[in-house]
C-alpha positions as CSV (number, residue, x, y, z in Angstrom):
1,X,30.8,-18.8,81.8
2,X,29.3,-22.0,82.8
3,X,26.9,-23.7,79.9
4,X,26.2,-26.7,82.1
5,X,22.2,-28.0,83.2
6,X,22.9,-26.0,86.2
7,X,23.1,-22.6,84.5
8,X,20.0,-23.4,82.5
9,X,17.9,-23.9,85.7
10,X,19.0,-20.9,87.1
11,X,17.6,-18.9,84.4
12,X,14.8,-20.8,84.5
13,X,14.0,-20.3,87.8
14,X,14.8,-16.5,87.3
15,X,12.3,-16.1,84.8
16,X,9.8,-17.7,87.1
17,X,9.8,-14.7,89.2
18,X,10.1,-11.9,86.4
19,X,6.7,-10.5,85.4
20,X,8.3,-8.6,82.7
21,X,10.7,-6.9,81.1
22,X,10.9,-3.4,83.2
23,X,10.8,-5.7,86.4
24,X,13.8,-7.4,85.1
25,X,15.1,-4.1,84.6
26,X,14.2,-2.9,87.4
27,X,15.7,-5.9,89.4
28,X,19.2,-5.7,88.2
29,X,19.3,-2.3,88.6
30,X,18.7,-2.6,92.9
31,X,21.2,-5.4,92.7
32,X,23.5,-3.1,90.3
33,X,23.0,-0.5,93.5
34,X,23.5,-2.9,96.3
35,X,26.9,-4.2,94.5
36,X,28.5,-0.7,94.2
37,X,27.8,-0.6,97.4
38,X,29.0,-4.1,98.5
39,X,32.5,-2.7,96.3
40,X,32.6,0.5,98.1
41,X,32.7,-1.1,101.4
42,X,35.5,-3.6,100.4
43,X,37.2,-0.9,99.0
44,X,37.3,1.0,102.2
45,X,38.3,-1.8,104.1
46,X,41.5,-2.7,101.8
47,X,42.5,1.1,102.0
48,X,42.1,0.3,105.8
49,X,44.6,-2.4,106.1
50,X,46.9,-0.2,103.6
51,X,47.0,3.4,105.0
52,X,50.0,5.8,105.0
53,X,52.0,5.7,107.9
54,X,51.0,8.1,110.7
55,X,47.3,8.5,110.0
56,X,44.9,6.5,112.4
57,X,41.1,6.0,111.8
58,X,38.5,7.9,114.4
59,X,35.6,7.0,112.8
60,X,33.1,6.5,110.0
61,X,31.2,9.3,107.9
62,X,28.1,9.0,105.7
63,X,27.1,10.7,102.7
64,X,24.7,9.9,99.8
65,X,25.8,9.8,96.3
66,X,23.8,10.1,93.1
67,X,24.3,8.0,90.4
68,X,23.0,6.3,87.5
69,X,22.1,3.1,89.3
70,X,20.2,5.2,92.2
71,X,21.3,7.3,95.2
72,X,23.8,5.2,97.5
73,X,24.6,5.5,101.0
74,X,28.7,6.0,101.5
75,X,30.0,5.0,104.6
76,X,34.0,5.2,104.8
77,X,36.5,6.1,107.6
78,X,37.9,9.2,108.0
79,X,41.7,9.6,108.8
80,X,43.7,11.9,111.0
81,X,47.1,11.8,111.5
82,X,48.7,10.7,114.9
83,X,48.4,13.1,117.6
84,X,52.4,13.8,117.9
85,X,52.4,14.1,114.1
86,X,49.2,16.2,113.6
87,X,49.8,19.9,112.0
88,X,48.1,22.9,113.3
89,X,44.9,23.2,111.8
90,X,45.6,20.0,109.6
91,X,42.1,18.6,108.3
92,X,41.3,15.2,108.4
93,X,41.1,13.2,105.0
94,X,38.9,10.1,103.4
95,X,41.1,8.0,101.6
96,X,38.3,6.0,100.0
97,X,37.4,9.6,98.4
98,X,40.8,10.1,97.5
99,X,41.2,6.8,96.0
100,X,37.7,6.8,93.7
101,X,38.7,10.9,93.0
102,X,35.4,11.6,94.7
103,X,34.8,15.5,94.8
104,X,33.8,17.1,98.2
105,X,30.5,18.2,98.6
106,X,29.2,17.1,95.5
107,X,26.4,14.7,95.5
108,X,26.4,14.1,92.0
109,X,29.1,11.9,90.6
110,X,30.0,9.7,87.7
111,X,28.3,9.4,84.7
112,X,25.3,11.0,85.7
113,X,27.3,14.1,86.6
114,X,28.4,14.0,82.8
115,X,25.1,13.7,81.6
116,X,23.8,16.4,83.7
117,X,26.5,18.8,82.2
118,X,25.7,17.7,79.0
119,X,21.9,17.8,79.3
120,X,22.4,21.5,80.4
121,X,23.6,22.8,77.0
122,X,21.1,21.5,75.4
123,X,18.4,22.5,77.8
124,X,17.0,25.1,80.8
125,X,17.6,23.5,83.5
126,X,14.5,22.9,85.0
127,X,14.1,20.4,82.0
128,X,17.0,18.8,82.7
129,X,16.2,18.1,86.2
130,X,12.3,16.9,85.0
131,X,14.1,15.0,82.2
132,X,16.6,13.3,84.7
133,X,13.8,12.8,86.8
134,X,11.0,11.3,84.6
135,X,14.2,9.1,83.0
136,X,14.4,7.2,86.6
137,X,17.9,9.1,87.9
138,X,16.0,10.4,90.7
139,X,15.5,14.0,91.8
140,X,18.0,16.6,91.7
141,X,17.2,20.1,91.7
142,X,17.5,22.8,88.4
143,X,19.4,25.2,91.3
144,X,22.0,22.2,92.3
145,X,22.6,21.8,88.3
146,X,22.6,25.1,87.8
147,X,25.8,25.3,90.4
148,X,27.5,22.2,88.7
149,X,27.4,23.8,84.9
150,X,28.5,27.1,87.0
151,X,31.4,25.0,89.2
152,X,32.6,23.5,86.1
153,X,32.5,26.2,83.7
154,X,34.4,28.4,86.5
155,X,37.5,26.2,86.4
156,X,37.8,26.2,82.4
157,X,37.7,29.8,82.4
158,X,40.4,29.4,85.1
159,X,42.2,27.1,83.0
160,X,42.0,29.1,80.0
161,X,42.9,32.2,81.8
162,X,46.5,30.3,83.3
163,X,47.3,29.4,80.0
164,X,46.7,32.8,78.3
165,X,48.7,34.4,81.0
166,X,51.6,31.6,81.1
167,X,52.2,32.5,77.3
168,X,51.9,36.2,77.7
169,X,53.7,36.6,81.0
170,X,56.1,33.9,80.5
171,X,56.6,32.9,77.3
172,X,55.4,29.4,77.8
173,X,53.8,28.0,74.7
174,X,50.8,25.8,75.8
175,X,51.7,22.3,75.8
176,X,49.7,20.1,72.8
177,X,50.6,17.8,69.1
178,X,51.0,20.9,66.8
179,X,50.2,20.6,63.2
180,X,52.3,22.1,60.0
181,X,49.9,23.6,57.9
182,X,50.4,26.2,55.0
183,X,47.4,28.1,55.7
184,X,44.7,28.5,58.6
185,X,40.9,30.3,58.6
186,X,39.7,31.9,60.9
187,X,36.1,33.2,61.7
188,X,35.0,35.4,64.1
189,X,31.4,36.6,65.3
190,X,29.7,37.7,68.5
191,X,26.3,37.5,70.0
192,X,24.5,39.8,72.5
193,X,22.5,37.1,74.9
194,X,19.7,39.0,77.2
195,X,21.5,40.0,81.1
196,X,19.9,39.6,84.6
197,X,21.7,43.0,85.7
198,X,19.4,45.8,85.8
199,X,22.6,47.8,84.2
200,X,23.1,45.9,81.3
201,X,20.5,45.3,78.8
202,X,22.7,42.5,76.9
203,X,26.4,40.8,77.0
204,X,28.3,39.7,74.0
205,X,29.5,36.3,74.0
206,X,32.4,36.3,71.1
207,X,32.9,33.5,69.1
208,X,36.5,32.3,67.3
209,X,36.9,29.6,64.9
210,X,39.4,27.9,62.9
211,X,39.6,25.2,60.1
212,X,42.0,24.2,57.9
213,X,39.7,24.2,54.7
214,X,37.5,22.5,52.8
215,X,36.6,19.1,52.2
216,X,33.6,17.0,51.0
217,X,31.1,15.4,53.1
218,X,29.6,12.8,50.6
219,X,29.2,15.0,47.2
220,X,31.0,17.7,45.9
221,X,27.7,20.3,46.8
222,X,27.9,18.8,50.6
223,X,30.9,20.6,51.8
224,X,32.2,20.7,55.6
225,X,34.9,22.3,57.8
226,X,38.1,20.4,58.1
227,X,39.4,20.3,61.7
228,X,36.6,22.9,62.8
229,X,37.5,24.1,66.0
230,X,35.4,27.0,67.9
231,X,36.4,29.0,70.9
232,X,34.4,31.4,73.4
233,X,34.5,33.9,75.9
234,X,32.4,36.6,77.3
235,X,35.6,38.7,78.2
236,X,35.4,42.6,77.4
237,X,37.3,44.1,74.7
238,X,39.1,42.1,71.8
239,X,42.9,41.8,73.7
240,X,41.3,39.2,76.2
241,X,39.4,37.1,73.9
242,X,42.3,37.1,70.8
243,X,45.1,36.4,73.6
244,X,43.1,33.0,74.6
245,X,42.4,32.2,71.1
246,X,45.9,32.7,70.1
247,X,46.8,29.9,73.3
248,X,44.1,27.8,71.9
249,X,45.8,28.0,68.4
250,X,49.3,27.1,69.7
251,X,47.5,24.0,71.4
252,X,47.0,22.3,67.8
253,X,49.4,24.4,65.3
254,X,52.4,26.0,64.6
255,X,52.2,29.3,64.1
256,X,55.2,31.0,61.9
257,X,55.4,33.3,59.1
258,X,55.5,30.7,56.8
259,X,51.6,30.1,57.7
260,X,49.4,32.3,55.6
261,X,46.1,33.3,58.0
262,X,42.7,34.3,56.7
263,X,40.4,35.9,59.3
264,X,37.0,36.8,58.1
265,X,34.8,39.1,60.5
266,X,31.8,41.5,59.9
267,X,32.3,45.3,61.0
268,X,33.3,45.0,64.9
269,X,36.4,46.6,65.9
270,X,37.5,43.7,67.9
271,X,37.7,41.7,64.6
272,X,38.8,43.7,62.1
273,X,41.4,46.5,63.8
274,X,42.4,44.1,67.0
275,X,43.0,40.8,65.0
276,X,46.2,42.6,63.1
277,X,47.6,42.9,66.7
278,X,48.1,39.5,67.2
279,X,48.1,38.1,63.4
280,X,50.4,40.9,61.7
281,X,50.9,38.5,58.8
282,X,46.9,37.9,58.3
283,X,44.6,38.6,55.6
284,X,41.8,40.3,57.3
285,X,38.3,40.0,55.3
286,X,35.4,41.9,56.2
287,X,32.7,39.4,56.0
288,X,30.9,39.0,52.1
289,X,27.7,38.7,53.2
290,X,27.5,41.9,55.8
291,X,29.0,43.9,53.2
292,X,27.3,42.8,50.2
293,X,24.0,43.2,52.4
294,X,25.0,46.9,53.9
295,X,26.1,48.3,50.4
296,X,22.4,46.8,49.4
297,X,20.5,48.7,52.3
298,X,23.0,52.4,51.3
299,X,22.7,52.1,47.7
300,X,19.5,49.8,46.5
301,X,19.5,49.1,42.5
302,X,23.1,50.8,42.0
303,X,24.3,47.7,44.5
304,X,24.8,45.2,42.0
305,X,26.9,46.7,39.6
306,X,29.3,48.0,42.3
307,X,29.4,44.7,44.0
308,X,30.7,43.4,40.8
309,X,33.1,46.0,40.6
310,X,34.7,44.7,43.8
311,X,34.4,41.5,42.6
312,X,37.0,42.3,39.5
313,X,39.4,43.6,42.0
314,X,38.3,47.0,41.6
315,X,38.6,48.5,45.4
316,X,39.5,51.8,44.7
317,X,36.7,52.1,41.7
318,X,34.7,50.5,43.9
319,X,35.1,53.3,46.9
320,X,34.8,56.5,44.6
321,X,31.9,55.5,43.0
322,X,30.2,55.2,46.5
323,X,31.7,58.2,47.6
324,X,29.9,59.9,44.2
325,X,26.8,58.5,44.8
326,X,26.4,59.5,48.8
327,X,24.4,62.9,47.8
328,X,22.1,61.0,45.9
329,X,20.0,59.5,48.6
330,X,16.4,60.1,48.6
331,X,16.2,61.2,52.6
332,X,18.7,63.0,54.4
333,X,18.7,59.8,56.3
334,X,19.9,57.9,53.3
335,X,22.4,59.9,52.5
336,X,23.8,59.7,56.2
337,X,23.7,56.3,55.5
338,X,25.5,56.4,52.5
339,X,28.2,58.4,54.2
340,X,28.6,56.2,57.3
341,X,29.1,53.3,55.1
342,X,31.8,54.9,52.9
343,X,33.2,56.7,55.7
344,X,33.6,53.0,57.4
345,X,34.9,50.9,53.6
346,X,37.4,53.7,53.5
347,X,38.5,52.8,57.1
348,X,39.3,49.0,56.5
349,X,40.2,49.5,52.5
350,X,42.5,47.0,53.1
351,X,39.6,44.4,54.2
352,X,37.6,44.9,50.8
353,X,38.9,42.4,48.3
354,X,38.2,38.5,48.7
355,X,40.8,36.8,50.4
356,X,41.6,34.3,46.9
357,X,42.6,37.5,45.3
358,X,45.6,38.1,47.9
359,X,46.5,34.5,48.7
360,X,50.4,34.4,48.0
361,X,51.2,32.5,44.8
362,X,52.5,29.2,46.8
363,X,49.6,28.4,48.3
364,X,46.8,26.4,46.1
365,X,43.8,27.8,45.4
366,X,41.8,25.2,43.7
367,X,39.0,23.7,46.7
368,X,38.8,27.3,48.2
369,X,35.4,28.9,48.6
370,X,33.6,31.7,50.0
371,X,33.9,32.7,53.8
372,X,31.0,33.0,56.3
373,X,30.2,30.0,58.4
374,X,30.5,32.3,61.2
375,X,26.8,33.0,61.5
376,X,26.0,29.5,60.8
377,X,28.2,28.8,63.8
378,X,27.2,31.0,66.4
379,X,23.1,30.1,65.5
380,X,24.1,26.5,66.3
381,X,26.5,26.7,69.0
382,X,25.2,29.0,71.2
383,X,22.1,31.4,70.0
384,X,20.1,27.8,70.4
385,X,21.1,27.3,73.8
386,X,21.5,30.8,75.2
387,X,19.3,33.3,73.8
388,X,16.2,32.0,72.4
389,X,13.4,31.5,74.7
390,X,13.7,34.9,76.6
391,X,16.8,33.6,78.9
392,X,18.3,35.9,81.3
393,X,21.8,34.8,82.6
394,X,24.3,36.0,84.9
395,X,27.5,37.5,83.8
396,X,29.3,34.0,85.3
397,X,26.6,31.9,84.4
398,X,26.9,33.2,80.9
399,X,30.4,32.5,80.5
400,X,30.3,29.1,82.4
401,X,27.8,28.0,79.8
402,X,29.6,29.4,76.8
403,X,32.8,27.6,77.8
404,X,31.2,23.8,78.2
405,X,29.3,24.7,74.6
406,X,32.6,25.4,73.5
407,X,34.2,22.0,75.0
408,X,31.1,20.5,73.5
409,X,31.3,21.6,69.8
410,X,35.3,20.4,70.5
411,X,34.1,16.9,71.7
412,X,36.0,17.5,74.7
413,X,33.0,17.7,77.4
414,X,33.2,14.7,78.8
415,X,37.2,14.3,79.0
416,X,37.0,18.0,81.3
417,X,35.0,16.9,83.4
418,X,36.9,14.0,84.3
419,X,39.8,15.9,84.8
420,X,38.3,19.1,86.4
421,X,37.7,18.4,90.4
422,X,40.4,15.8,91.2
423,X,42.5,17.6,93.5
424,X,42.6,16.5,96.7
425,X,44.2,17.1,100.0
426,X,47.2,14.7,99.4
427,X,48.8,12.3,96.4
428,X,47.2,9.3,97.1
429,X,49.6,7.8,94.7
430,X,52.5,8.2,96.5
431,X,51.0,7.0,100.0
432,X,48.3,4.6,99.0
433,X,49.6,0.9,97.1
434,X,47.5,0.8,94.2
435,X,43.9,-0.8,93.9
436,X,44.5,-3.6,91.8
437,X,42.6,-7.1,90.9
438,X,44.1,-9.4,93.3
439,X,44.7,-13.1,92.6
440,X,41.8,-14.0,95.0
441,X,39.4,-12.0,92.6
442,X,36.8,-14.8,92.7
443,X,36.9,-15.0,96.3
444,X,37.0,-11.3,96.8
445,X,33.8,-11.2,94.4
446,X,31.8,-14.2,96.1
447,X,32.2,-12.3,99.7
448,X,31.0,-9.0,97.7
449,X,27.7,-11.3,96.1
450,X,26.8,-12.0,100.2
451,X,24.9,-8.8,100.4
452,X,22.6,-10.7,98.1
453,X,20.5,-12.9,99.9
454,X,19.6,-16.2,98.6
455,X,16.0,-17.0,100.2
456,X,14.1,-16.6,97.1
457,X,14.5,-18.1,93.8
458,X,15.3,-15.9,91.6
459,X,18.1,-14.5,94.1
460,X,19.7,-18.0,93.7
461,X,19.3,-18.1,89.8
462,X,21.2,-14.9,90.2
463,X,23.9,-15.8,91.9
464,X,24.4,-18.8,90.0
465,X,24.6,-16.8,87.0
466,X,27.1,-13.9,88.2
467,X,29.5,-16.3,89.9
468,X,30.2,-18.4,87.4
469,X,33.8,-20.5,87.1
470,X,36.2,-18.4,84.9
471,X,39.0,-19.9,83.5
472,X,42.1,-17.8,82.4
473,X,43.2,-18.0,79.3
């Protein structure tokens, strides 16, 4: 950039006209505006000169964009193709659209679409729009955020569902890096968020997730998750949800019986009978602390020396001593309770002992710990967002949300939504030359800077400043 007396008048004369800071702001976020614009209609004129063959322009058409320097006015030529060549019922197309991967009939784009999305699972979404709104972006409605977090969520589900069925249907393994790893966790909860349908009192949004282990985060008391990865669904029934966890598993691992599988779950049937349908090799735990907590509620003061029984290894001890003590309940309601716990235990016997006791003697078992971040996780990841604050959703609005928390918790949010919503009506790779810095950059970006006019002086300060000489290196 240039560091010559000239440069240092400009900014002189800048500051000259600059009350402040937030005027300064303020300032080169117009001119941030009018430039995009400026490149917009430089762009549309380049795709002009450079259009497939057999397409012809009839016209402009105008629509407004909102972004994070302000809404913009897009004005860009729309293309048909030659009459002799034109298909029945053939649409026309905007190549400046297809070009920029600019979605139809969305007004919000870029990266204040992203942080719309992402404001939304954190928030309602009226306070995302009075957020986005009192942070300068503009109004947009909680309704027309409301469709964008539905839109969104809609094609993951979609996405998630083509997977599931390519494996299942087809035998295609979902394409992804897959890690070897001698043994996998798995934890697996469900919630019951609050329904708009006058039907259904509640829906259960179930929650997978799976880590490789332990490791420590700072001290050896401050333990985390390694490689924590959570998936959702609101699909009924376990076989839905455990097929599209199973694809989501094959994305990262590889799944063999060489790879010992711990699942821990409380009671539900999805968890603990389904699971062995698609993990026949797994070791299925019914979770500690719903167990320890029921036998407490069944049994009161007895509870602790027949946790400790299990503890030892002791199942079947454990399970007759129960079973003794079921007419001894003070109501005939505790003693129904006594006999619908024991009546369930005896169901999943298997499911009793902690998994460390029937780890295969190949695997390590030093830096193993207790299960149960379940809970934790489904408090964190979705009660906060979903059903706290006496929220009613939709079933699709429910399952749109839980799929971008999901892409969330993953870190993968923003990387969806640049992929979701690029089709378009052609390959613009194939018929358009690419959009590249040509060699007259400098002139191509003095011609854009004419928009600016020069009558004042801090609007020549500025363009002294943003058209400086480069030289390349």
């Amino acid at each position: 950039m240039r560091s010559d007396g000239a440069s240092i008048a400009s900014v002189s004369n800048l500051l000259q006209d600059v009350e402040d800071f937030k005027s300064l702001e303020e300032l080169c976020i117009g001119l941030a505006k009018c430039f995009l614009e400026k490149c917009l209609e430089e762009l549309d004129e380049y795709l002009l000169k450079n259009k497939p063959k057999g397409y012809i322009c009839v016209g402009f058409r105008e629509r407004t964009l909102q972004t994070r320097v302000g809404d913009i006015r897009l004005r860009r030529r729309f293309y048909v193709r030659a009459t002799k060549k034109r298909r029945r019922g053939e649409k026309g197309r905007f190549l400046l659209d297809e070009a920029l991967k600019i979605p139809a009939r969305k007004s919000i784009v870029g990266g204040l679409l992203k942080l719309a999305v992402s404001l939304s699972t954190r928030l309602p979404f009226r306070g995302v729009s009075e957020v986005l709104e009192e942070a300068g972006f503009g109004y947009i409605s909680h309704q027309m955020i409301h469709n964008i977090v539905k839109e969104y969520g809609k094609r993951q589900i979609e996405h998630v569902d083509s997977l599931r069925k390519g494996l299942f249907l087809e035998g295609k393994e979902p394409a992804g890096k897959k890690e070897k790893v001698p043994i996998l966790f798995i934890e697996a909860d469900g919630v019951h968020v609050n329904s708009q349908e006058t039907n259904n009192r509640s829906m259960e949004i179930k929650l997978g997730a799976v880590h490789e282990g332990w490791e420590e985060n700072g001290n050896k008391k401050n333990r985390r998750l390694k490689n924590l990865r959570v998936f959702m669904s609101l699909n009924k029934g376990g076989d839905a949800f455990w097929e599209e966890f199973m694809v989501q598993l094959l994305k990262h691992y590889e799944i063999n019986e060489n790879v010992v599988i711990v699942v821990n779950g409380d009671g539900a049937e999805w968890i603990q009978r389904k699971v062995k349908e698609y993990f026949p090799q797994a070791i299925v735990q019914i979770d500690r602390f719903h167990l320890i907590r029921d036998v407490y509620r069944a049994f009161g003061s007895d509870a602790k020396k027949l946790i400790e029984i299990l503890n030892d290894g002791g199942v079947t001890t454990f399970l007759d001593t129960l079973e003794s003590l079921e007419c001894q309940g003070a109501t005939p309601k505790a003693r129904l309770r006594r006999k619908q716990l024991v009546g369930f235990l005896r169901r999943y016997e298997e499911h009793l002992l902690d998994y460390r006791l029937r780890l295969p003697e190949h695997i390590d078992k030093s830096g193993l710990y207790g299960m149960g971040a379940a809970e934790t996780l489904v408090d964190k990841k979705l009660a906060n967002r979903m059903k706290k604050r006496g929220m009613r959703w939709s079933r699709s609005g429910a399952h749109s949300m839980a799929v971008l928390l999901m892409l969330k918790s993953n870190k993968q949010l923003f990387s969806w939504l640049d992929e979701a919503f690029l089709s378009v009506p052609t390959n613009p790779r194939k018929e358009l030359k690419k959009y590249t810095n040509r060699s007259t950059s400098g002139e191509w970006l003095q011609k854009s800077l004419a928009i600016i006019s020069t009558s004042r002086p801090w609007q020549k300060a500025l363009m002294n400043i943003v058209t400086p000489k480069f030289e390349i290196i």
